[in-house]
DOLOFI-271706 format. One record per residue: x, y, z of N, C-alpha, C, O in turn; residue in three letters. Coordinates in steps of 0.001 Angstrom, whole numbers, plus 524288, in hexadecimal, padded with zeros to 5 digits. Layout:
N
REC n_east n_north  n_up ca_east ca_north ca_up c_east c_north  c_up o_east o_north  o_up residuo
REC      X       Y     Z       X        Y     Z      X       Y     Z      X       Y     Z     ALA
...
END
This chain:
119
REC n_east n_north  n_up ca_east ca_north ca_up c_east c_north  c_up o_east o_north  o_up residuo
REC  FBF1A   93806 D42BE   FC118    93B13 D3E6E  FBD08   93B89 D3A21  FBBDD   93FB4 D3809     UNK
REC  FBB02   93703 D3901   FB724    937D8 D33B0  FB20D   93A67 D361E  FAFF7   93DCF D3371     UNK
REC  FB002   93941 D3A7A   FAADD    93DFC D3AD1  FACA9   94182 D3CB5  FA8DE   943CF D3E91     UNK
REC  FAFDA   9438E D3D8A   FB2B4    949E7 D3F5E  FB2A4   94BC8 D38DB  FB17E   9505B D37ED     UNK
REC  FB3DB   94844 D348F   FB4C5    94A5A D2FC7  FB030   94B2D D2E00  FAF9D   94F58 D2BAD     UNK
REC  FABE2   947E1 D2E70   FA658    94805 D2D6D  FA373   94DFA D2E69  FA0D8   95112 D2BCF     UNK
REC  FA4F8   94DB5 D3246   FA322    952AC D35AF  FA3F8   95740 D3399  FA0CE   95AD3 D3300     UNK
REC  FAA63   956FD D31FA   FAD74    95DEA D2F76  FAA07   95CB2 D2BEB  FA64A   95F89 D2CF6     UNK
REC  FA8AD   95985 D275A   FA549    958B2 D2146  FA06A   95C03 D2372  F9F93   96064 D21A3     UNK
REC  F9D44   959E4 D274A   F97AB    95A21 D290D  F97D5   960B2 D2A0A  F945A   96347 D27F6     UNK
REC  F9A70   9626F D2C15   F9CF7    96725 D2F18  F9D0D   96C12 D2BCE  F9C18   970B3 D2CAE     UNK
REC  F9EAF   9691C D275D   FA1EA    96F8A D2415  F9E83   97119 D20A9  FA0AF   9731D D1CE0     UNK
REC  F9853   970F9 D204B   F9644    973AD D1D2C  F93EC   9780F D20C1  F91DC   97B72 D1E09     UNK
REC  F938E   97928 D2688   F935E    97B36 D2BDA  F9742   98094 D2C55  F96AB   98543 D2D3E     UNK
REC  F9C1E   97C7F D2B03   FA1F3    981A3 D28E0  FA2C8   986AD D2717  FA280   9871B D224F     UNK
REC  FA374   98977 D28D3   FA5F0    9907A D24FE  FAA08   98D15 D218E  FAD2B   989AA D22CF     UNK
REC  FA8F3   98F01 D1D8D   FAD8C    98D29 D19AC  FAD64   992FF D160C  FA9D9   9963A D15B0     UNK
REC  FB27F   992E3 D13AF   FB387    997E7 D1167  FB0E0   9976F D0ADB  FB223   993CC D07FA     UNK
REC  FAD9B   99B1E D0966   FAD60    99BA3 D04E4  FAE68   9995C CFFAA  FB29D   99AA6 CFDBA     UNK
REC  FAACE   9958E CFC63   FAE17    991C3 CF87B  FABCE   994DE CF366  FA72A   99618 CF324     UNK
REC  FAFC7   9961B CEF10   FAD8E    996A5 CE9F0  FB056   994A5 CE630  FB488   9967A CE4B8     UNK
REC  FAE24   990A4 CE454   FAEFF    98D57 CDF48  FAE39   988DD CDC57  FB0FA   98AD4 CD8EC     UNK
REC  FAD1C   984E9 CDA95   FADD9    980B7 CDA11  FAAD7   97D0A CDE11  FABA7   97EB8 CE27F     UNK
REC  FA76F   97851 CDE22   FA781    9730E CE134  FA48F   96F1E CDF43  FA1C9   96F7B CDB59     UNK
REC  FA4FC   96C1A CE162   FA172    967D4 CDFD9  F9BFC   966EE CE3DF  F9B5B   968F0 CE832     UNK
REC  F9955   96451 CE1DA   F9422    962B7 CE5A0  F90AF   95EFA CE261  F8E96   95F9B CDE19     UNK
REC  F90BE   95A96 CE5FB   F8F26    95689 CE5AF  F88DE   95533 CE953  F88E2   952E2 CED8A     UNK
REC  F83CC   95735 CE6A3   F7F8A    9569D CEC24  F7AD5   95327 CEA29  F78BA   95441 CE5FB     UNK
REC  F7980   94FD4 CEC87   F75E2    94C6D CED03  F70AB   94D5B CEC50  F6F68   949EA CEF6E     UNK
REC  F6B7B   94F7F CEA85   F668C    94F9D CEC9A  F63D7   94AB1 CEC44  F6548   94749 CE931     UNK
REC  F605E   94A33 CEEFB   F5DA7    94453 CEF21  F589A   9474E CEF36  F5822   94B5A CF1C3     UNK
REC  F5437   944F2 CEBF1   F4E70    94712 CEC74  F4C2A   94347 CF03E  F4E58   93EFE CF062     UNK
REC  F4772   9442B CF3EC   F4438    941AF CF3A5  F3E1C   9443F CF486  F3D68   94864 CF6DC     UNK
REC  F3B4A   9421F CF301   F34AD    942E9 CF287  F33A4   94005 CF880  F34D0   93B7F CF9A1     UNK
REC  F312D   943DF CFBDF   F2EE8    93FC1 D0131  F3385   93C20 D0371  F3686   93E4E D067F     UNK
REC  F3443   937BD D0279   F3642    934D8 D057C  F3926   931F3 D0195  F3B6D   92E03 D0323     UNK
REC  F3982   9333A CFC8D   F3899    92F48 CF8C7  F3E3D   9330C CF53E  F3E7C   937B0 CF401     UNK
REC  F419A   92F36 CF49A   F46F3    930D1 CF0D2  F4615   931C1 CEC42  F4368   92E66 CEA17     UNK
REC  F4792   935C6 CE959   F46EB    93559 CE443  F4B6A   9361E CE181  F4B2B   93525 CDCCD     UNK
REC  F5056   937F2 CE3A4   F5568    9365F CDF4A  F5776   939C2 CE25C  F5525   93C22 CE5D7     UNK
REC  F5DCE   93A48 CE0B3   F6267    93E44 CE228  F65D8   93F8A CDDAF  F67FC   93C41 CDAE7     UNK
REC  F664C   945B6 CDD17   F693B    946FF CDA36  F6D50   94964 CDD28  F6D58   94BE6 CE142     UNK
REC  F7177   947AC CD959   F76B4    94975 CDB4C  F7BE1   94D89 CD8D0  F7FC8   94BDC CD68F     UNK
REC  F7AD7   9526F CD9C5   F7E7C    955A1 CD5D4  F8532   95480 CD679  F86F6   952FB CDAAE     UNK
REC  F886E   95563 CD214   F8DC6    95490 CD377  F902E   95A14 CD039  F91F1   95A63 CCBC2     UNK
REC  F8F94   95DC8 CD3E3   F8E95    961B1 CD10A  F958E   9654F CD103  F98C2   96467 CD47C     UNK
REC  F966A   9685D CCD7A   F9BB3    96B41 CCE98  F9917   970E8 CCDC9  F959E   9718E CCA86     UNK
REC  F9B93   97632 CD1F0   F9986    978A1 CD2B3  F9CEF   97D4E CD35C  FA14C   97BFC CD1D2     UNK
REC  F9D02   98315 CD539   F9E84    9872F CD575  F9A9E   98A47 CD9F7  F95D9   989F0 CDA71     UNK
REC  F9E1E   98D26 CDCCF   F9A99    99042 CE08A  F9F28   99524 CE39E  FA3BC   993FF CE48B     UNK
REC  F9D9A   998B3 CE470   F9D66    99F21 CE4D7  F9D86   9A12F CE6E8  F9C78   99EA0 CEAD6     UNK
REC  F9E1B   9A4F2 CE817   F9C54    9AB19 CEB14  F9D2E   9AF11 CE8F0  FA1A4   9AFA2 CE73B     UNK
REC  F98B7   9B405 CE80F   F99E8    9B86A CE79D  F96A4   9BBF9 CEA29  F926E   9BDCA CE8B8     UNK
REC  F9934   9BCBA CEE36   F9738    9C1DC CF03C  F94F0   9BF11 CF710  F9770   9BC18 CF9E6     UNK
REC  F8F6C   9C166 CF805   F8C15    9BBBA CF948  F89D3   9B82C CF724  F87AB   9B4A0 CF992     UNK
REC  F89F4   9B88D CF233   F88D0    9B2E4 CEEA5  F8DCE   9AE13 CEE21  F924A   9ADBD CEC6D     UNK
REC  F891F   9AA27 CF13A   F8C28    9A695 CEF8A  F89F6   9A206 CEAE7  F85A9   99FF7 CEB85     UNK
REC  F8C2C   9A12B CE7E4   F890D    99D2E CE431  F8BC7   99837 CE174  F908C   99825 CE20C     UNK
REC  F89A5   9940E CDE91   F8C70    9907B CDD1A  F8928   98DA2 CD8D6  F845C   98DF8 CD8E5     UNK
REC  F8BD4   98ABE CD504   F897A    9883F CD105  F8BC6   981B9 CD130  F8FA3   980BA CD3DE     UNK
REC  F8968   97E11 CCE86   F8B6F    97917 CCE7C  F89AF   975D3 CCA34  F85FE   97815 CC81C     UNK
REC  F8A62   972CC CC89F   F88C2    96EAE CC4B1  F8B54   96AD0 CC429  F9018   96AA3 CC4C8     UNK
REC  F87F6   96673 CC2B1   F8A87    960FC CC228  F86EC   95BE4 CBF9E  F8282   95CE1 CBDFB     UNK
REC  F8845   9585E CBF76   F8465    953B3 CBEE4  F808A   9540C CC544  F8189   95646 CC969     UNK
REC  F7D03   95180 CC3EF   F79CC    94ED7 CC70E  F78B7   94812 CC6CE  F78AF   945A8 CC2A5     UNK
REC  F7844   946CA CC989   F77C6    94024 CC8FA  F716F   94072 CCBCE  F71D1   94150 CD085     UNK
REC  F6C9C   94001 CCA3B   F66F4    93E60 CC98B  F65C6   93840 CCB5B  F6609   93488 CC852     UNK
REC  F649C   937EE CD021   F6373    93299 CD0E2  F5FA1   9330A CD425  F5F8B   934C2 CD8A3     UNK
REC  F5ACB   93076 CD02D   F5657    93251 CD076  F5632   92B29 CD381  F5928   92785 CD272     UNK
REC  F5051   92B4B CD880   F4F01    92534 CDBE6  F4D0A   922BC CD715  F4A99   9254B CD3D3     UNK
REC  F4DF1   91E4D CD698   F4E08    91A69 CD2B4  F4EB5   91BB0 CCD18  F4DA8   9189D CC98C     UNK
REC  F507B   92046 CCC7C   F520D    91F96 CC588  F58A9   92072 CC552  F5C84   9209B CC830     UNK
REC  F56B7   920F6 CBEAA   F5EA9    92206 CBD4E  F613B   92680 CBF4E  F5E3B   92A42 CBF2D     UNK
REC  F65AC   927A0 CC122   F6864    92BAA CC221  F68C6   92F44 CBC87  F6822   92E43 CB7DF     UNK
REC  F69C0   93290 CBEA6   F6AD3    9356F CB704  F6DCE   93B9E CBA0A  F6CD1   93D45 CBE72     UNK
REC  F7187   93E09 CB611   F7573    940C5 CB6F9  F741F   945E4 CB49C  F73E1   946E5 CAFEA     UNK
REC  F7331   9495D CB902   F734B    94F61 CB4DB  F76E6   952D0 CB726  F7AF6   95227 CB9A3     UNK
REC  F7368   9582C CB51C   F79DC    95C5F CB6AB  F747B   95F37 CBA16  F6FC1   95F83 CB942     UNK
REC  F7850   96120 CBE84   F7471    96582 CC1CB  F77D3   96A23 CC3DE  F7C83   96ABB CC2F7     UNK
REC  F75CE   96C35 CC5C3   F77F6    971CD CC759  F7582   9756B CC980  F70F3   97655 CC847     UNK
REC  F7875   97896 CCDAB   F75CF    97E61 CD044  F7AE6   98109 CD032  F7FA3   98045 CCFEE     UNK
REC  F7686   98563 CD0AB   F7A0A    98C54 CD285  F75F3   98CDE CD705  F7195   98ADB CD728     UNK
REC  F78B6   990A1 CDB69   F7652    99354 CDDAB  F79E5   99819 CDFE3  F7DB5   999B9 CDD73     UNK
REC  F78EB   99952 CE2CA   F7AB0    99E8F CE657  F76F2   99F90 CEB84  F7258   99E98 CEC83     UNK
REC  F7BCC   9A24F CEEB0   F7790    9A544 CF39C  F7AE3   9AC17 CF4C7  F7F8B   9AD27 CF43E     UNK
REC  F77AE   9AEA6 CF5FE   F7955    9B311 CF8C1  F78D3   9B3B6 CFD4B  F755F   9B119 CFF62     UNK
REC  F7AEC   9B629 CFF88   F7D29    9B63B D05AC  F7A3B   9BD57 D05B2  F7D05   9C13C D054A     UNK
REC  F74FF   9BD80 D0631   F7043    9C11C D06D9  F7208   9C4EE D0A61  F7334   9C967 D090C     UNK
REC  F7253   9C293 D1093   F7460    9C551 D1573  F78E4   9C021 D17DE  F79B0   9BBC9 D15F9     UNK
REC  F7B10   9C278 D1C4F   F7D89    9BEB6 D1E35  F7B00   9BA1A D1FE6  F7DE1   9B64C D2083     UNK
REC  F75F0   9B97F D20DD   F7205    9B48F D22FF  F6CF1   9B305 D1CE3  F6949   9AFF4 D1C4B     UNK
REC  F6F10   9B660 D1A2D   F6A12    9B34A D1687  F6E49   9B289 D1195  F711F   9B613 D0FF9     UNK
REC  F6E28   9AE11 D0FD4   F6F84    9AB3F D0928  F6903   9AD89 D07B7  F657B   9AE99 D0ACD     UNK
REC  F6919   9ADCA D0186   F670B    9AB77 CFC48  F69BB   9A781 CFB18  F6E42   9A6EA CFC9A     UNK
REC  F6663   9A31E CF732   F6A0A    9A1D9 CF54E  F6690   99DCC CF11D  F62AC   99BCF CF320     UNK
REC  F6778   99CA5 CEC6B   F64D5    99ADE CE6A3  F6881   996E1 CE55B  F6D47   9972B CE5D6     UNK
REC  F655C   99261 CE358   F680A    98EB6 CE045  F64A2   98D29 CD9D4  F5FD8   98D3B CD960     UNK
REC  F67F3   98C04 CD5F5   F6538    9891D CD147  F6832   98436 CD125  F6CFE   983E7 CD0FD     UNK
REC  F6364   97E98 CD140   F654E    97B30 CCE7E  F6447   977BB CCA3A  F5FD4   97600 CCACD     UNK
REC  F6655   975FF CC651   F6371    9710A CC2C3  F6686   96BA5 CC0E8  F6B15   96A3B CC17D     UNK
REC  F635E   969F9 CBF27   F64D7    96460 CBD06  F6182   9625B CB814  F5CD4   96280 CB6FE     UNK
REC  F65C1   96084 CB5B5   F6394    95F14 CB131  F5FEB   95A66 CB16E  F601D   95658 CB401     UNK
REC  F5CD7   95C0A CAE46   F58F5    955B3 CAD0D  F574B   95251 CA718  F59CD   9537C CA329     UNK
REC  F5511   9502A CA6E8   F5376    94DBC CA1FA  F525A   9528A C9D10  F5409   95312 C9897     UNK
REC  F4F4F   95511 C9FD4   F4C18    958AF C9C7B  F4D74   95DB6 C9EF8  F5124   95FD3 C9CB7     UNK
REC  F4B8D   96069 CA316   F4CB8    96567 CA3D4  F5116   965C2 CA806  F529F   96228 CAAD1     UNK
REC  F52C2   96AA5 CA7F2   F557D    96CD4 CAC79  F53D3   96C5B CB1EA  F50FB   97010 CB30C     UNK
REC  F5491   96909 CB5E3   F515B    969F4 CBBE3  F5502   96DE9 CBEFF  F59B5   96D6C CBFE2     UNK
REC  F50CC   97303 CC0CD   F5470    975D3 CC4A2  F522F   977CF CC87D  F4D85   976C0 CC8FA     UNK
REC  F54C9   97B68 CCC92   F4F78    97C95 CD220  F5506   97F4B CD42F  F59BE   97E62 CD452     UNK
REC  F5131   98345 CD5B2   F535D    9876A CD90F  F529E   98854 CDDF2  F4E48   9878F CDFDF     UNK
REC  F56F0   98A3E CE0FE   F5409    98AC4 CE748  F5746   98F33 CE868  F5BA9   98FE3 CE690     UNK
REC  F5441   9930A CEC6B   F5547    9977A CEE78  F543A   996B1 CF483  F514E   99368 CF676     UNK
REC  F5772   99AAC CF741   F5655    999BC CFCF3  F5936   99ECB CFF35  F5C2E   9A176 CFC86     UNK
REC  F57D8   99FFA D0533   F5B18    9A41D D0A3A  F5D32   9A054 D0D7E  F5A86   99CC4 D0F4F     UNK
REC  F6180   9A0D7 D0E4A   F6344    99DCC D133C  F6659   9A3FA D16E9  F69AB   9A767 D164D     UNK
REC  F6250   9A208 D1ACA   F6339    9A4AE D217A  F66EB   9A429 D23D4  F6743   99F68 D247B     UNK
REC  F6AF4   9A67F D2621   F6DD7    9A46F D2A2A  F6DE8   9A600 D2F55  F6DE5   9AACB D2FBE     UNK
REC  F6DF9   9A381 D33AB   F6C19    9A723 D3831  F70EA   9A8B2 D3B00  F70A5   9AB9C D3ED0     UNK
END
């Protein structure tokens, strides 16, 4: 029973699922490392909103971050993205993201753009 349940979890991002617009949460982990070598994990706990219009689909989020940098203090900021994709042809997305996080002194942010193919 419990790895049959494992499995549906493992399973359903694979799934047709019908269309979601509104509201969620997301909770995601990044961990850095340089070479071989750890250098911290930040963790967003973010509350969010996401869309459709048309073939655009898009979504925004924000929240704390928890900063836990390899051997120093943890320390707490706010981070956040928007992005969107368009649905180009039936086999090609666009699709753009913005994100940042606060720091001591300035704003940190980075953008990424991309095509995803489908065959």
């Amino acid at each position: 029973m419990f790895k049959s349940a494992i499995a549906a979890v493992a399973a359903a991002p694979f799934l047709a699922t019908a269309a979601f617009a509104g509201p969620y949460v997301n909770v995601e982990a990044n961990a850095g490392l340089t070479g071989s070598d750890y250098t911290g994990t930040t963790t967003d706990f973010h509350v969010g909103y996401e869309g459709t219009a048309g073939k655009v689909s898009y979504y925004g989020q924000v929240g704390p971050a928890l900063v836990t940098p390899n051997g120093g203090d943890s320390d707490v900021r706010v981070s956040g993205k928007v992005g969107a994709s368009v649905a180009a042809t039936d086999k090609l997305n666009v699709y753009g993201e913005y994100s940042a996080i606060t720091t001591d002194d300035d704003l940190s942010s980075g953008i990424k753009a991309g095509l995803k193919y489908a065959f």
